[in-house]
N, CA, C and O atoms as a Tinker XYZ file with bonds, in Angstrom:
   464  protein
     1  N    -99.907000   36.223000  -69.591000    73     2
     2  CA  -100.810000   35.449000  -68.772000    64     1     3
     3  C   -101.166000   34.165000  -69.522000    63     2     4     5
     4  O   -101.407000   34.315000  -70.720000    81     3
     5  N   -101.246000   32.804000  -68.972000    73     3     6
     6  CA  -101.417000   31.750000  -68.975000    64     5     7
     7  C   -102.646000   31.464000  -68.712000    63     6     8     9
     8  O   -102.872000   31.775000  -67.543000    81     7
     9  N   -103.910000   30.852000  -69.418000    73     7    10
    10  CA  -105.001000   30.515000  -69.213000    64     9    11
    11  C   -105.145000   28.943000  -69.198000    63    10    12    13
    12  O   -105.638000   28.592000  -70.269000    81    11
    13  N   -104.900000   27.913000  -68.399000    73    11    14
    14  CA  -105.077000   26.299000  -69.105000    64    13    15
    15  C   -106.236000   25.338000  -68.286000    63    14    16    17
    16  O   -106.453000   25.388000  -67.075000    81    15
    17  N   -106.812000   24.592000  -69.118000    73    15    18
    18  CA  -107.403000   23.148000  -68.561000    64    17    19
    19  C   -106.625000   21.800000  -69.013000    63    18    20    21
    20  O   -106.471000   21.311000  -70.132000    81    19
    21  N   -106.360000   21.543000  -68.234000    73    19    22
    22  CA  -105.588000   20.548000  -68.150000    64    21    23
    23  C   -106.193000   18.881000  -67.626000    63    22    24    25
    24  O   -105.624000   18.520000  -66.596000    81    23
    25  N   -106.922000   18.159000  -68.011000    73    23    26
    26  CA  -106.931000   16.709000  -67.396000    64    25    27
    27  C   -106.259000   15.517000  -67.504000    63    26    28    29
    28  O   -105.855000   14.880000  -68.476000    81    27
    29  N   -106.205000   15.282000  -65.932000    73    27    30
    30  CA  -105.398000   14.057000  -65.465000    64    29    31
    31  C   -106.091000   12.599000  -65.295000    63    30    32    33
    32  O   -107.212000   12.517000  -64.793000    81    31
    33  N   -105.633000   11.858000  -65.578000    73    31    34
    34  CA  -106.174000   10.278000  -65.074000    64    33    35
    35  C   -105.928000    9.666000  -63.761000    63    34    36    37
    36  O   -104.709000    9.543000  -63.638000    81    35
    37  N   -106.457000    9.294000  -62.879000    73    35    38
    38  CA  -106.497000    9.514000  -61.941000    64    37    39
    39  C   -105.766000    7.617000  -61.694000    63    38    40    41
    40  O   -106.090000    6.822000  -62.575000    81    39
    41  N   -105.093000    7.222000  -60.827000    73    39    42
    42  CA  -104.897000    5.503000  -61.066000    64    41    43
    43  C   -105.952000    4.871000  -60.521000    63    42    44    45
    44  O   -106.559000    5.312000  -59.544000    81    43
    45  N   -106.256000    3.720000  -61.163000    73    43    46
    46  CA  -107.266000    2.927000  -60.191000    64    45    47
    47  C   -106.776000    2.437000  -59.329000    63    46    48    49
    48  O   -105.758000    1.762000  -59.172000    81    47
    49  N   -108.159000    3.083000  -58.248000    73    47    50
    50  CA  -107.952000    2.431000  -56.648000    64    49    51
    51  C   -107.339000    3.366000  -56.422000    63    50    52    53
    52  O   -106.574000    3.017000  -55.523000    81    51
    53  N   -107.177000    4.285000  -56.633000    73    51    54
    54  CA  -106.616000    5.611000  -55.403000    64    53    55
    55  C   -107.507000    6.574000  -54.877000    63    54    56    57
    56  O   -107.229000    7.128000  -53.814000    81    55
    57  N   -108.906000    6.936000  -55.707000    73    55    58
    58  CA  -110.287000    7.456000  -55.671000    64    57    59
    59  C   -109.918000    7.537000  -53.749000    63    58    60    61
    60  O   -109.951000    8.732000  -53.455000    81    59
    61  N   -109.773000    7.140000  -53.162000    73    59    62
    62  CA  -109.900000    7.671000  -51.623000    64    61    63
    63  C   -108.329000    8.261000  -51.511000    63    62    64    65
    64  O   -108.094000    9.093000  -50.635000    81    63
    65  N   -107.810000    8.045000  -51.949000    73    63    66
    66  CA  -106.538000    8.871000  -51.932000    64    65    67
    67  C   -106.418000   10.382000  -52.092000    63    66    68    69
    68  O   -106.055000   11.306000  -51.365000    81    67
    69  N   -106.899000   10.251000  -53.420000    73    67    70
    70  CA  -107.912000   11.790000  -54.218000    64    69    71
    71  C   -108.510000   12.450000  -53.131000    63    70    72    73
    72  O   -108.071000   13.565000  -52.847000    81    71
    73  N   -109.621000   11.876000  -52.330000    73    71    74
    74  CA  -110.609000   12.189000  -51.275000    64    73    75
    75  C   -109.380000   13.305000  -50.078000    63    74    76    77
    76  O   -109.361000   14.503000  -49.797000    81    75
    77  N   -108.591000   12.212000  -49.713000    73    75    78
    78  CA  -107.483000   13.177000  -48.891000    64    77    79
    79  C   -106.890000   14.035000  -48.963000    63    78    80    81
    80  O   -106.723000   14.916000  -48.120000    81    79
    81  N   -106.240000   13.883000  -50.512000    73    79    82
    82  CA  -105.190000   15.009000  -51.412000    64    81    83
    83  C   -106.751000   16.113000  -50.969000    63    82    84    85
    84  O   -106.951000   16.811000  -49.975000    81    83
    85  N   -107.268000   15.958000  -51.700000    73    83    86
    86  CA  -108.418000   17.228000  -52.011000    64    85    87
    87  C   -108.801000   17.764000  -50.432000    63    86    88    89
    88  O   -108.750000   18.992000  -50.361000    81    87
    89  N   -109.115000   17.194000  -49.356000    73    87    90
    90  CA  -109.364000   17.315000  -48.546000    64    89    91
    91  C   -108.536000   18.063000  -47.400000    63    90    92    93
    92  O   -108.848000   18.737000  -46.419000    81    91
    93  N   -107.126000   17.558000  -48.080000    73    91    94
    94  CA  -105.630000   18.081000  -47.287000    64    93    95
    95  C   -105.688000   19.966000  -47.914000    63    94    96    97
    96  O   -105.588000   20.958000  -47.191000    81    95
    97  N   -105.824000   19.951000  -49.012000    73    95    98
    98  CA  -105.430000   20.907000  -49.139000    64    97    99
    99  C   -106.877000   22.003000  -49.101000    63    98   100   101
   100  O   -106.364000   23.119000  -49.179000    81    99
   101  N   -107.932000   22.135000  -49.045000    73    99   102
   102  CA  -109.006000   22.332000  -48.408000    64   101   103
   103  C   -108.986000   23.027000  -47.295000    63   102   104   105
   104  O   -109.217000   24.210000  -47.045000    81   103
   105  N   -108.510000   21.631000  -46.321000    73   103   106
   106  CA  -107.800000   22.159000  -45.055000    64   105   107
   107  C   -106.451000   23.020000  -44.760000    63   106   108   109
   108  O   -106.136000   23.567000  -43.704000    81   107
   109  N   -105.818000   22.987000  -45.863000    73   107   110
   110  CA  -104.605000   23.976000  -45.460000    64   109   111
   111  C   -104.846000   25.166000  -46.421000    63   110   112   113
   112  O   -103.802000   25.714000  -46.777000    81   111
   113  N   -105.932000   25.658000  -46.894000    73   111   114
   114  CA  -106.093000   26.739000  -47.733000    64   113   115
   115  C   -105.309000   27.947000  -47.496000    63   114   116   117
   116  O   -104.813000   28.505000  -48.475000    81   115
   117  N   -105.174000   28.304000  -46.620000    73   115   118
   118  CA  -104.001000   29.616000  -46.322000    64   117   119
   119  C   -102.528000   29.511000  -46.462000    63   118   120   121
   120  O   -101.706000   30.402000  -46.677000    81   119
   121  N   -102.386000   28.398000  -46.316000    73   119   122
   122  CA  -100.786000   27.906000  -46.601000    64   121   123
   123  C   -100.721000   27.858000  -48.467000    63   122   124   125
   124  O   -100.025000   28.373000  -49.343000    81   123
   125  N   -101.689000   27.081000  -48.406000    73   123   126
   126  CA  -101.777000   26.623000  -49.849000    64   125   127
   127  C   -101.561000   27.989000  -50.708000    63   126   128   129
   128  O   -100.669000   28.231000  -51.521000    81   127
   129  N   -102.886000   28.994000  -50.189000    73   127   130
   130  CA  -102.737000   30.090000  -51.269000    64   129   131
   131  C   -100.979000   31.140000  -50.819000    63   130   132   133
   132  O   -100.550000   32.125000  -51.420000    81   131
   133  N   -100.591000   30.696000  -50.062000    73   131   134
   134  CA   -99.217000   31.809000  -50.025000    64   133   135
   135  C    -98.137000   30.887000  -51.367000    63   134   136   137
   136  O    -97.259000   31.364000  -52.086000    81   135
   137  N    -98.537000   29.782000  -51.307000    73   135   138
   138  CA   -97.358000   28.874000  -52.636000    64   137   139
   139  C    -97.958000   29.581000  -53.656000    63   138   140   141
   140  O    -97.212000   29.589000  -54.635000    81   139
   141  N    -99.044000   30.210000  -53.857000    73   139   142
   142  CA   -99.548000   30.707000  -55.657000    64   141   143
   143  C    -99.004000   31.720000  -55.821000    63   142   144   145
   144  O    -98.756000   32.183000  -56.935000    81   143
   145  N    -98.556000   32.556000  -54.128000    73   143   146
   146  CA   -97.856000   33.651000  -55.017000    64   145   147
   147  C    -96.763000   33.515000  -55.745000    63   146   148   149
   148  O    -96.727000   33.959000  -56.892000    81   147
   149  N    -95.244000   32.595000  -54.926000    73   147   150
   150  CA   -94.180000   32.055000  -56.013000    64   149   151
   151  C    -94.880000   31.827000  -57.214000    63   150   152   153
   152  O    -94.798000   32.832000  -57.920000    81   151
   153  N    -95.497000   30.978000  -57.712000    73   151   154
   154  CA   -95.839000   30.736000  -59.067000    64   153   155
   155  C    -96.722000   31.560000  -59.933000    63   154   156   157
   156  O    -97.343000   31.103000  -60.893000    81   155
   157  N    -96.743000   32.629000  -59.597000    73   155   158
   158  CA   -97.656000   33.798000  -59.654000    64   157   159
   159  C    -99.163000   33.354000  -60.617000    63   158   160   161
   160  O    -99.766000   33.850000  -61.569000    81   159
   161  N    -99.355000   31.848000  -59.525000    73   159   162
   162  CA  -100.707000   31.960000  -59.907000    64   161   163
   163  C   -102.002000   32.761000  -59.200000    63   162   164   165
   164  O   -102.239000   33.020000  -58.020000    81   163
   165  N   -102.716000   33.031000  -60.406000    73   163   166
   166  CA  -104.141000   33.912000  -59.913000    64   165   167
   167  C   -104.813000   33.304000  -59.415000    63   166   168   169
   168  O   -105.233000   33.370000  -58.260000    81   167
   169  N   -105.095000   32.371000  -60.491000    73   167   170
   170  CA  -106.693000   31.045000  -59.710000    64   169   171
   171  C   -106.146000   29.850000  -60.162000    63   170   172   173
   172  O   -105.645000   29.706000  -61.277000    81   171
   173  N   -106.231000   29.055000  -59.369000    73   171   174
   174  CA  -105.747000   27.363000  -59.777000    64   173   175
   175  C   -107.102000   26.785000  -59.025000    63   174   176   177
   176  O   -107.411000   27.336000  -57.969000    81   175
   177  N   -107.908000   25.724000  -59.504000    73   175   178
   178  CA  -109.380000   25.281000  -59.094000    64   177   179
   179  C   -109.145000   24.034000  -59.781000    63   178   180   181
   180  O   -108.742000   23.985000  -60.943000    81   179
   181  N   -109.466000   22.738000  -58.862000    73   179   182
   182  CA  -109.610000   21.672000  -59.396000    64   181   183
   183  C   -110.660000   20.920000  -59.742000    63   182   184   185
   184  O   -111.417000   20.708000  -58.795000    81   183
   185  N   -110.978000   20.439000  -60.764000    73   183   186
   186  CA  -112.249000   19.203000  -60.803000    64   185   187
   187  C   -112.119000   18.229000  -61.003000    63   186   188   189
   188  O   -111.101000   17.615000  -61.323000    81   187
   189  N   -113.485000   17.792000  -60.798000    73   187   190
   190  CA  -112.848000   16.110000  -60.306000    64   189   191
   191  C   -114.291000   15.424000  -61.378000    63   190   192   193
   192  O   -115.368000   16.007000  -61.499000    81   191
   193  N   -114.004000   14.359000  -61.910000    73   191   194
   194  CA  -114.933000   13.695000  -62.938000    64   193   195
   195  C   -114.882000   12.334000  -62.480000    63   194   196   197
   196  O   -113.805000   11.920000  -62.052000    81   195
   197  N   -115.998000   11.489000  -62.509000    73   195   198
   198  CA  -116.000000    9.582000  -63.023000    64   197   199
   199  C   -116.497000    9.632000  -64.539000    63   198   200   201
   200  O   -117.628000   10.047000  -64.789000    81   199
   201  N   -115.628000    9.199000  -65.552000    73   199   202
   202  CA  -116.498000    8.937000  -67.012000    64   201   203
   203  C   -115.942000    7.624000  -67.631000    63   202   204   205
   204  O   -114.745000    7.394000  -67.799000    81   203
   205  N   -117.027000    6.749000  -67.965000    73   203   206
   206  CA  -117.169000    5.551000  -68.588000    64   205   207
   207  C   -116.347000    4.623000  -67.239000    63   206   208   209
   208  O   -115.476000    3.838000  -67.613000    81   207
   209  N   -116.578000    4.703000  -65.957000    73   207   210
   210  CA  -115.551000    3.892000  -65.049000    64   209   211
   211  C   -113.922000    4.257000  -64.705000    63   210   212   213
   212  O   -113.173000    3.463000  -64.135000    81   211
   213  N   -113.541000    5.554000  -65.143000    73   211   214
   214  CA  -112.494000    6.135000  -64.928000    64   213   215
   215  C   -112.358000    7.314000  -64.411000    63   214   216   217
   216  O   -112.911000    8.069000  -65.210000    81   215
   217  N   -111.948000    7.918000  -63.548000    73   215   218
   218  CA  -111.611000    8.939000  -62.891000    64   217   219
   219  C   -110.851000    9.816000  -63.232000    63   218   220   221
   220  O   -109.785000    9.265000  -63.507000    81   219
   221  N   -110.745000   11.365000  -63.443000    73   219   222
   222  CA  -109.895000   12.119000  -63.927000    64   221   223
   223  C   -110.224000   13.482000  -62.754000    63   222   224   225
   224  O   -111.010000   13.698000  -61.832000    81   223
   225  N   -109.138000   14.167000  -63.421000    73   223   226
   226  CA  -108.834000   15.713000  -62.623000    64   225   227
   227  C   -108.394000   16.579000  -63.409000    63   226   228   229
   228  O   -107.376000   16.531000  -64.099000    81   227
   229  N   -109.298000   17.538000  -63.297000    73   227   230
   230  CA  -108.839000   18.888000  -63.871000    64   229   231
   231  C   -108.049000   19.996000  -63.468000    63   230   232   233
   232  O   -108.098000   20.333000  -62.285000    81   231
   233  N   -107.501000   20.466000  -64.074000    73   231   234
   234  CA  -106.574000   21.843000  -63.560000    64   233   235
   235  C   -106.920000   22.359000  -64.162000    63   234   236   237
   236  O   -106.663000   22.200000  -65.356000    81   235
   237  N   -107.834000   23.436000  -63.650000    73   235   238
   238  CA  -107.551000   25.154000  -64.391000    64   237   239
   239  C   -107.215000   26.254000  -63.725000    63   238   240   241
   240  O   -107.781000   26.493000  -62.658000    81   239
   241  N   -106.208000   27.141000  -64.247000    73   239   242
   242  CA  -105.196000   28.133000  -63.814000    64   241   243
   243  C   -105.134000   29.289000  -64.603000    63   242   244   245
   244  O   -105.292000   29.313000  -65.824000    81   243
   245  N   -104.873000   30.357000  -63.796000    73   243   246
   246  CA  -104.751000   31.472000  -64.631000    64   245   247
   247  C   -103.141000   31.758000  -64.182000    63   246   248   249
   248  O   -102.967000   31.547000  -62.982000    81   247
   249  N   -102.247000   32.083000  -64.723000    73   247   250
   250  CA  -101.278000   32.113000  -64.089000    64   249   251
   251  C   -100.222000   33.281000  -64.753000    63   250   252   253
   252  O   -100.378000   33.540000  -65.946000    81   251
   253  N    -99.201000   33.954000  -64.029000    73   251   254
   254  CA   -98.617000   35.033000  -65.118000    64   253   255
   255  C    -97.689000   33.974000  -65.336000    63   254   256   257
   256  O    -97.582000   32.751000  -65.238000    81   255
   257  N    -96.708000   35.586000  -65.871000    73   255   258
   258  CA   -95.755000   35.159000  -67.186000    64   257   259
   259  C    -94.271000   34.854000  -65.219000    63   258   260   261
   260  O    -94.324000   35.265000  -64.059000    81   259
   261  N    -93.274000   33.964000  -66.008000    73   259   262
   262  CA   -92.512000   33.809000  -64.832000    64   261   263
   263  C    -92.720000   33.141000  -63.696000    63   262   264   265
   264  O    -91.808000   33.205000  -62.871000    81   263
   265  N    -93.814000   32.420000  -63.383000    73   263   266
   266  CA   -93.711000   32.123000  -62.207000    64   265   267
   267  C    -93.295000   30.604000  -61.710000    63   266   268   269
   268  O    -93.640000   29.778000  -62.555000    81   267
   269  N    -92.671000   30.040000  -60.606000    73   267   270
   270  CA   -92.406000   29.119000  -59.990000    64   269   271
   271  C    -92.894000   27.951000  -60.435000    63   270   272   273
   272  O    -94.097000   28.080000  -60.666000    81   271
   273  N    -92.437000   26.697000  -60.696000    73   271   274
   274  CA   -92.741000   25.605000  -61.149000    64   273   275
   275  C    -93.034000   25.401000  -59.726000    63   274   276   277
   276  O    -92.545000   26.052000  -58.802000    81   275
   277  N    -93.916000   24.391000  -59.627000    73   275   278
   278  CA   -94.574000   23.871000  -58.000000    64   277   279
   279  C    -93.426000   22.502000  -57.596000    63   278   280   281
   280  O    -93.157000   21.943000  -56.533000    81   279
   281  N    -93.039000   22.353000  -58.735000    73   279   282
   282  CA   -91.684000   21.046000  -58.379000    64   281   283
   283  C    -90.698000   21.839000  -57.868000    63   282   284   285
   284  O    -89.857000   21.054000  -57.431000    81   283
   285  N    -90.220000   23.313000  -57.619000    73   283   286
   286  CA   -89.136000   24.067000  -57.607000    64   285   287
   287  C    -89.705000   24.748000  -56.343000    63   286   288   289
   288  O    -89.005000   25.740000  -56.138000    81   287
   289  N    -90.483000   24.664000  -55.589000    73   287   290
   290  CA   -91.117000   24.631000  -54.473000    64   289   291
   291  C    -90.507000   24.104000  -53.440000    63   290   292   293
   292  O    -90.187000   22.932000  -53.641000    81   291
   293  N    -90.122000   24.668000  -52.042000    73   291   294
   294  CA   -89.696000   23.783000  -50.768000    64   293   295
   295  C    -90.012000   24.487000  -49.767000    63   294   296   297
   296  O    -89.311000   24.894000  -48.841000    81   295
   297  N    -91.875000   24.715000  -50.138000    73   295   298
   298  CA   -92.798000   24.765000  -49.123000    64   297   299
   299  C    -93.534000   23.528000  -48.634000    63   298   300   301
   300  O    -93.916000   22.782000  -49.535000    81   299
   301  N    -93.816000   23.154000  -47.363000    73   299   302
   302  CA   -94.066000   21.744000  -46.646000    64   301   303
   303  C    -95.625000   21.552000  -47.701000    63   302   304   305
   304  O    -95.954000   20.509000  -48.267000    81   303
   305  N    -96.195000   22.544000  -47.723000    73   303   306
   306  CA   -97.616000   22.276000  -48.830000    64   305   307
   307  C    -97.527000   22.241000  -50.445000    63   306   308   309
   308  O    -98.476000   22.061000  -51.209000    81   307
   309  N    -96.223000   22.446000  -50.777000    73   307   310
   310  CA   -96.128000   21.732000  -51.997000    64   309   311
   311  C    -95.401000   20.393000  -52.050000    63   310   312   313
   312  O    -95.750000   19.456000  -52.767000    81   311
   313  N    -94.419000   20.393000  -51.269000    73   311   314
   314  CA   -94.083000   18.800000  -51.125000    64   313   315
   315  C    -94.905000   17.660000  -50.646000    63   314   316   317
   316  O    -94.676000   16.471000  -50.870000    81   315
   317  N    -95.978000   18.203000  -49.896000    73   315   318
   318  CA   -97.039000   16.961000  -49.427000    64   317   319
   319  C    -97.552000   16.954000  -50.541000    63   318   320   321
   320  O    -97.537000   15.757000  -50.825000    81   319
   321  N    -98.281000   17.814000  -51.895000    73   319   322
   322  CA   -99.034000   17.976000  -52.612000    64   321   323
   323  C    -98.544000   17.174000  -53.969000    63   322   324   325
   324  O    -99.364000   16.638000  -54.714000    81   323
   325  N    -96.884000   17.142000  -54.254000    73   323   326
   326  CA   -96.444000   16.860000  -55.083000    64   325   327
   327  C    -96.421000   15.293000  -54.560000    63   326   328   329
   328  O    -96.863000   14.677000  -55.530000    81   327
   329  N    -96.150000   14.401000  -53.589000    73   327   330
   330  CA   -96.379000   13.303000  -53.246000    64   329   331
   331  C    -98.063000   12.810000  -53.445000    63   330   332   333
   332  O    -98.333000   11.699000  -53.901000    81   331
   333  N    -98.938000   13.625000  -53.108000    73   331   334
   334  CA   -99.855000   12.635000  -53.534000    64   333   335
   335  C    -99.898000   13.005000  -54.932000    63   334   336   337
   336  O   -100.408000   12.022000  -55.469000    81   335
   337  N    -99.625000   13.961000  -55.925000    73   335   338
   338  CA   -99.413000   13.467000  -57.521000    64   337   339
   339  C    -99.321000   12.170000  -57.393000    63   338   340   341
   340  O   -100.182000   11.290000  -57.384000    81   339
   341  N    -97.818000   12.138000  -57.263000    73   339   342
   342  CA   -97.410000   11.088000  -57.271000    64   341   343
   343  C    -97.490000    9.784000  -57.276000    63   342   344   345
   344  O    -96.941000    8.978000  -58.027000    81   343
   345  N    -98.490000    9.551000  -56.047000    73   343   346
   346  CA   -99.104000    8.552000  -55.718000    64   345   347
   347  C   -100.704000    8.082000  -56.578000    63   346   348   349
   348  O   -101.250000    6.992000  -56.746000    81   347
   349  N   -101.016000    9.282000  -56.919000    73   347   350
   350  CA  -102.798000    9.357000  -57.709000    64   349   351
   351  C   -102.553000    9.399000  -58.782000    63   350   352   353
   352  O   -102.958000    8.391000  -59.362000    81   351
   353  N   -101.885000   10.341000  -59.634000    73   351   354
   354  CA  -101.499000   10.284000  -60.842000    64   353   355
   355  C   -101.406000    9.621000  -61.731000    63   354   356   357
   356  O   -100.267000    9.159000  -61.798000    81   355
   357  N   -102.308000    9.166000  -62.839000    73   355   358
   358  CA  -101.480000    7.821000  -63.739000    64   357   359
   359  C   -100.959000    8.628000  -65.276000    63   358   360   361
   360  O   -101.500000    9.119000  -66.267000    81   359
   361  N    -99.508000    8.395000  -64.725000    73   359   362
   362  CA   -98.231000    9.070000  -65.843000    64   361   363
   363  C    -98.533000    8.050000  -66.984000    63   362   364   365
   364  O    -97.925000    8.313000  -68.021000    81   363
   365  N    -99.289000    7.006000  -67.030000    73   363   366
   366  CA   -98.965000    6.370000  -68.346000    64   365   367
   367  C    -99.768000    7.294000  -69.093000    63   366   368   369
   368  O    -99.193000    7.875000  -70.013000    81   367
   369  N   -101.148000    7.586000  -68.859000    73   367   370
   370  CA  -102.103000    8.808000  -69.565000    64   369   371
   371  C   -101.837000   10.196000  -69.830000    63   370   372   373
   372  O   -101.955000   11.135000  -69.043000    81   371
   373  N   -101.521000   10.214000  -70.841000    73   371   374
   374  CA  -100.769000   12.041000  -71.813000    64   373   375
   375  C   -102.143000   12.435000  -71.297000    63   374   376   377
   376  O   -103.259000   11.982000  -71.552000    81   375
   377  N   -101.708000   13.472000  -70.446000    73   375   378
   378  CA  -102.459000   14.801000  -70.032000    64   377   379
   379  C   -102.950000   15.563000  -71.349000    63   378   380   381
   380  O   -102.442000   15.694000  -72.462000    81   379
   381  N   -104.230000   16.047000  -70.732000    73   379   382
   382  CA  -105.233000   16.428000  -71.772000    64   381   383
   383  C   -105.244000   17.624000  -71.637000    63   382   384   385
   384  O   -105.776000   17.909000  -70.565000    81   383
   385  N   -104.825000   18.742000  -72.355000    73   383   386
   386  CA  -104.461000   20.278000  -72.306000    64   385   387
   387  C   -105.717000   20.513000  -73.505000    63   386   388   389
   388  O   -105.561000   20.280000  -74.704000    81   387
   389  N   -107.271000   21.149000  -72.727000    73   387   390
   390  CA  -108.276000   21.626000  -73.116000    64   389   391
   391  C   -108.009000   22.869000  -73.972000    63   390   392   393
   392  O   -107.621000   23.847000  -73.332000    81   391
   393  N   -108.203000   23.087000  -75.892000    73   391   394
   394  CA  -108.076000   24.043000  -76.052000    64   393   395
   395  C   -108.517000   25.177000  -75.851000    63   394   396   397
   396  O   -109.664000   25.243000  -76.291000    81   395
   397  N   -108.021000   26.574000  -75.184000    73   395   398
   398  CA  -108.893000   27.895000  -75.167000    64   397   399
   399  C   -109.414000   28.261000  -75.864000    63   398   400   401
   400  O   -108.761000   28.103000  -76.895000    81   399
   401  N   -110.325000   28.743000  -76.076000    73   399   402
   402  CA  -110.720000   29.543000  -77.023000    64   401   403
   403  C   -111.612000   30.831000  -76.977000    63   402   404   405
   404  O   -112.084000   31.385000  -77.970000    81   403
   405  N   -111.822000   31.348000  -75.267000    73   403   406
   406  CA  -112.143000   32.750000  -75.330000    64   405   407
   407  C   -111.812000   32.881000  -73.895000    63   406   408   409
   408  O   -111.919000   32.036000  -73.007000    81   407
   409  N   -111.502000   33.777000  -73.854000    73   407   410
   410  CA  -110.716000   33.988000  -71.908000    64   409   411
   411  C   -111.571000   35.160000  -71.916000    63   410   412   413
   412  O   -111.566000   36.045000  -72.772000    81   411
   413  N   -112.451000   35.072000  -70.684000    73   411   414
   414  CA  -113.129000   36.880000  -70.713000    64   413   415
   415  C   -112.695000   36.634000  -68.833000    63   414   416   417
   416  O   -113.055000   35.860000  -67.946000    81   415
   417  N   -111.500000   38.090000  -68.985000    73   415   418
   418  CA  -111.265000   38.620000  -67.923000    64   417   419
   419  C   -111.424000   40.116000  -67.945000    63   418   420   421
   420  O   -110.808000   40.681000  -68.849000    81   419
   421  N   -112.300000   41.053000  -66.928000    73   419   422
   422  CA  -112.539000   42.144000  -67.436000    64   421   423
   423  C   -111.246000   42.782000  -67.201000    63   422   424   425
   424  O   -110.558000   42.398000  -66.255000    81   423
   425  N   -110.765000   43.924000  -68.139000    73   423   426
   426  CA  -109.360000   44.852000  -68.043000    64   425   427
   427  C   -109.300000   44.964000  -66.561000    63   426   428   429
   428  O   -108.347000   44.397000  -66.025000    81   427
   429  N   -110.102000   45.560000  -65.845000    73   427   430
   430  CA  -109.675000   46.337000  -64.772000    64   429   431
   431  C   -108.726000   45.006000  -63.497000    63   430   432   433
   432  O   -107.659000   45.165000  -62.904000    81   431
   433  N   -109.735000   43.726000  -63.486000    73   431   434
   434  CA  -109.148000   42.228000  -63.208000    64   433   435
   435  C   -107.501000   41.873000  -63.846000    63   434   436   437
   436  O   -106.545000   41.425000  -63.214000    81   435
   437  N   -107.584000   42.282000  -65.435000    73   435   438
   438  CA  -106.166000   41.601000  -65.957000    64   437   439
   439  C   -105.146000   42.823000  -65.312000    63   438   440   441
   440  O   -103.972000   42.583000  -65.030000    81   439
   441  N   -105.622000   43.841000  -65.168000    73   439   442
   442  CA  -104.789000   45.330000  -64.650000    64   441   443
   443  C   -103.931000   44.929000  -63.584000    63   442   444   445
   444  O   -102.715000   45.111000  -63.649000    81   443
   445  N   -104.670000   44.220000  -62.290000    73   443   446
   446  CA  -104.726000   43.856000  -61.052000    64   445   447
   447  C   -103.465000   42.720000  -61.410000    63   446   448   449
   448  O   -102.281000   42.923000  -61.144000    81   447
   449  N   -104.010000   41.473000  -62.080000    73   447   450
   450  CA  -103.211000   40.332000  -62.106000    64   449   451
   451  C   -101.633000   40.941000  -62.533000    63   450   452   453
   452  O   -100.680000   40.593000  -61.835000    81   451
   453  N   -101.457000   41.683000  -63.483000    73   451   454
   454  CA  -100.054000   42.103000  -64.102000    64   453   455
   455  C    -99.815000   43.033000  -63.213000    63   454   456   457
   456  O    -98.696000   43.414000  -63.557000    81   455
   457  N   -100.238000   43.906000  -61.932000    73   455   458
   458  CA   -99.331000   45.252000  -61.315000    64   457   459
   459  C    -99.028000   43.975000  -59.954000    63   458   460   461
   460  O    -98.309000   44.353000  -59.029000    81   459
   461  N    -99.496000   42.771000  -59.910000    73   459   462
   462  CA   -98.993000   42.207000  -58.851000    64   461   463
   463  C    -98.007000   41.442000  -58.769000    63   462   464
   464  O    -97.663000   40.993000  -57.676000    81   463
């Protein structure tokens, strides 16, 4: 099992772009959660920050061992999802991979995540 926080930089001037991405998938929550099973993610939850005049996004995921890259995806809700990356994303900014340092999932929860 995979535990990560991950933050992204968001480009300037896309902040209403963000608004949609987030909003799109909100609205397609049932579609959305059938793509976590390929990637056998548990919980994927995003946040969203303004600090010092810049915008960022968080990913945190619990995810098993094996599962689906979301680029290796050719469900209509990961290809809309991977386009607004695309579009919001600023690739010049090295993603910020938050170190772990205590995961409390109770056994009977991690039991569940690995018999599925």
């Amino acid at each position: 099992m995979t535990v990560e926080l991950t933050r992204f930089r968001v480009k300037e001037g896309k902040s209403e772009r963000v608004d949609e991405w987030l909003k799109f998938l909100n609205d397609n929550m049932k579609d959305v959660l059938v793509t976590l099973e390929g990637e056998k993610m548990y919980v994927e939850t995003i946040f969203r920050e303004h600090l010092n005049g810049e915008e960022f996004l968080y990913w945190y995921s619990v995810q098993g061992k094996d599962g689906q890259e979301v680029d290796q995806s050719e469900h209509w809700i990961d290809q809309r999802h991977l386009e607004f990356w695309d579009e919001c994303i600023d690739e010049t900014f090295k993603p910020k991979d938050l170190k772990t340092e205590v995961v409390m999932i109770p056994q009977r929860v991690r039991d569940s995540m690995n018999s599925g």
